[in-house]
C-alpha positions in Angstrom: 93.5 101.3 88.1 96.5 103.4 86.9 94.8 106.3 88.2 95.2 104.8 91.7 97.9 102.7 91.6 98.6 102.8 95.8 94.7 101.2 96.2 93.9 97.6 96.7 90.3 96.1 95.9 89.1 93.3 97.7 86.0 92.0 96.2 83.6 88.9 97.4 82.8 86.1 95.3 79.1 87.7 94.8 80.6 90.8 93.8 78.4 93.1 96.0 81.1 93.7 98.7 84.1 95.5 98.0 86.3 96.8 100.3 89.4 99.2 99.3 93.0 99.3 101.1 95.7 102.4 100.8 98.9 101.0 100.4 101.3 103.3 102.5 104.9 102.0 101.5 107.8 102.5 103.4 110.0 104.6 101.1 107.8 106.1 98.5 110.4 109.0 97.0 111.5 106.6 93.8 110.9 107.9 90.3 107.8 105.2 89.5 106.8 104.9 86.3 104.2 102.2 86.1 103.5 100.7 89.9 101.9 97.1 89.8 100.2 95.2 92.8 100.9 91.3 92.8 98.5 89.2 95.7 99.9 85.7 96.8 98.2 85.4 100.2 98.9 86.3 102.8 101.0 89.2 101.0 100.4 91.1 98.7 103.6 93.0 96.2 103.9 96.4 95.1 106.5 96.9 92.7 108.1 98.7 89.3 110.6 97.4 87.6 112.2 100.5 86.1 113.0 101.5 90.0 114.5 98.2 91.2 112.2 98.0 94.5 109.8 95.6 96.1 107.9 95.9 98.7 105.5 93.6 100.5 102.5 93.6 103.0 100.3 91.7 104.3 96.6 91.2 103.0 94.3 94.1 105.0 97.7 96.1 106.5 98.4 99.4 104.7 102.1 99.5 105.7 104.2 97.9 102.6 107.7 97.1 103.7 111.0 96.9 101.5 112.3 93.5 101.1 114.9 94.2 98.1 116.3 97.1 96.7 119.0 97.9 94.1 118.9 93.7 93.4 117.8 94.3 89.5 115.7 96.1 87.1 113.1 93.9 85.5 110.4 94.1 83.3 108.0 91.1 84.6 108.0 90.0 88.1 106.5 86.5 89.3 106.1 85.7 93.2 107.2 82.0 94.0 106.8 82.2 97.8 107.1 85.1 100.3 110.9 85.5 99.5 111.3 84.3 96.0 110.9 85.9 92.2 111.7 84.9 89.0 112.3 88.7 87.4 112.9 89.4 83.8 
């Protein structure tokens, strides 16, 4: 939601259990304009291109770490693997 942009949903298949997660990142004091969550188990990838910052966690741990900052400004991110992007 992009009233929430720090919460992650995990739904089941059925679509009767949900359970939420509040991404805490490490460094949070960026000007964010539009924050984005990308899931490629196990980790999930908080980012926002305008601020050139991306964090990752791990599915079901709040904690987001920083694993590249000041690299680039983009405006679409894809994850290849755990340490890998193809920005734009």
């Amino acid at each position: 939601s992009r009233n929430t942009p720090l919460i992650l949903m995990k739904i089941d298949y059925s679509l009767k259990t949900t359970e939420s997660l509040k991404i805490i990142p490490d460094h949070s004091d960026y000007p964010f304009k539009s924050l984005q969550i990308k899931v490629k188990p196990p980790y999930y990838y908080l980012y926002d291109g305008t601020v050139p910052v991306i964090y990752r966690g791990i599915l079901n741990n709040s904690a987001a770490k920083t694993i590249s900052k000041g690299d680039a400004f983009f405006s679409q991110l894809a994850v290849i693997d755990s340490s890998h992007f193809i920005l734009r």
